[in-house]
N, C-alpha and C positions, 0 to 999 in steps of 0.2 A: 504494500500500500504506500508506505514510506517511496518508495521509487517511482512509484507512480505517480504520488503529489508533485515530487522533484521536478519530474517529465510532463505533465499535465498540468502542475497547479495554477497556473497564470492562465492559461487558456481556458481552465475549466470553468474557472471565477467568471471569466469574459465571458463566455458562455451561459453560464448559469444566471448571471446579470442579466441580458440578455432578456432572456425568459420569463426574469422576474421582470424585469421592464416591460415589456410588449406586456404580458398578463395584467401586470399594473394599471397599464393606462386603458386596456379592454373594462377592468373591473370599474374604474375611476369612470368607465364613461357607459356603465351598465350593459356592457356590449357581449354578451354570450355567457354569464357571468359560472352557471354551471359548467363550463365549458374549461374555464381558467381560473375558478376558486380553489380548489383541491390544487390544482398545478401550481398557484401563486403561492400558498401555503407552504405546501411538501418539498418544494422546487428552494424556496428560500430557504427555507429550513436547511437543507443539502448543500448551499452556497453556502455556509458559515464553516464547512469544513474547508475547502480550500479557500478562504479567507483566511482563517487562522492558521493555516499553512503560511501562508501570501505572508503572514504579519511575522511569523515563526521565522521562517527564513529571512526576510527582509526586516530584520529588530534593528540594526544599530543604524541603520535608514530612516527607520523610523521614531528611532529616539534622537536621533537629528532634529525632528519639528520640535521635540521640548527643546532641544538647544538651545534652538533659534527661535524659540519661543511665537513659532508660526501656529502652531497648533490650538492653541484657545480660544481663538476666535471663533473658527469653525466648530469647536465643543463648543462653545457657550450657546452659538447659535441653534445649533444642532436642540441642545437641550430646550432652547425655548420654544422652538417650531414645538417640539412635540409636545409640551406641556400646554401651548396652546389647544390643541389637540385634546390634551387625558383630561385637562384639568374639569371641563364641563361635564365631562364622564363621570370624572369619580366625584366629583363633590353634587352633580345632578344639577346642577345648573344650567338655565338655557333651554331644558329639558329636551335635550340630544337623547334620544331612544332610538333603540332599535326599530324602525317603522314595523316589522311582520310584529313583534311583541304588543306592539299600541295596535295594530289589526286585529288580534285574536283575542287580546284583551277586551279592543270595543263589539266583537262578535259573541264573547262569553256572557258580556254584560247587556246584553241585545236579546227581547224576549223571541220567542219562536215565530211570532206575528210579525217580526220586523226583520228578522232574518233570511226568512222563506223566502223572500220577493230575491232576493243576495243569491239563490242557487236555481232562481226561475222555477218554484215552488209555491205553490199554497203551503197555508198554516197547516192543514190538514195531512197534505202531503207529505208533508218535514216531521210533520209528527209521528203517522206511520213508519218514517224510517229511520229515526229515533229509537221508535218503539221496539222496529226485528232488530234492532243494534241493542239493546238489553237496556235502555232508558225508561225511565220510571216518570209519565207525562200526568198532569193532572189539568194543563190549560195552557193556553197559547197564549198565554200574559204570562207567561214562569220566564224567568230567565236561561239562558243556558248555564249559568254557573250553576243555581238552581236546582236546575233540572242535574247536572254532572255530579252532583253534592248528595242528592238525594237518591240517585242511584248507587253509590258507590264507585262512582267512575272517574277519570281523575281529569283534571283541568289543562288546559294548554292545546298543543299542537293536534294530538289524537282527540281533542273534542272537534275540532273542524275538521280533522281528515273522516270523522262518521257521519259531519254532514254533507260531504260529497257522495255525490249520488253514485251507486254502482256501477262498473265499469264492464263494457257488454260484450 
């Protein structure tokens, strides 16, 4: 492996960037996004090995920037870009969510009468198939949390995947 970082690790890095870049800018602009999520992911993750090869080999190159005291700039900046970024995440500010979470959430919270029209359903219709999926109805005013709570059934993503309608 060692020989072959030696032999490969500059190109593989370029390569591997590469990948992660074109993927990057597909996912950044919603463009096939199943297509290049696992790959942007798994792909980058795989670039930090010859990276740190890259850094491995190339150290007293690299501790030239502290030398010369080039390097802080770019950390500093680096740091703030991204904490531009986390900081409304983690402290929930701005409220940056996950758009599919605030979907399912407002679909949970959405009685059966106001959902059904959502899957091109009557109430009646959604409710029957509710009902062969092991859902415990008493009225098309219940909520879907509701209704998932009182069944024994559990909340989130698998509550909307049983209201997709069967697949033929």
């Amino acid at each position: 492996m060692i020989k072959f970082l030696k032999t490969h690790g500059t190109t593989l890095t370029v390569g591997l960037f590469l990948v992660s870049t074109i993927s990057g800018v597909f996912l950044f602009f919603h463009l096939y996004s199943s297509a290049f999520h696992a790959m942007h992911e798994w792909l980058s993750m795989v670039l930090l090995i010859p990276v740190g090869f890259h850094l491995w080999r190339n150290w007293p190159g690299f501790m030239g920037y502290f030398k010369r005291k080039t390097i802080y700039i770019p950390l500093v900046l680096s740091l703030v870009a991204s904490l531009a970024f986390a900081y409304p995440a983690l402290t929930n500010n701005g409220g940056n969510k996950n758009p599919m979470r605030a979907a399912i959430g407002a679909l949970q919270n959405g009685t059966v009468a106001q959902v059904a029209p959502l899957f091109k359903l009557t109430p009646e219709a959604l409710s029957q198939q509710l009902s062969a999926k092991g859902y415990k109805i008493t009225s098309s005013t219940q909520t879907l949390a509701d209704i998932a709570q009182s069944s024994g059934k559990p909340l989130g993503p698998s509550l909307v995947t049983d209201l997709l309608p069967a697949r033929k």
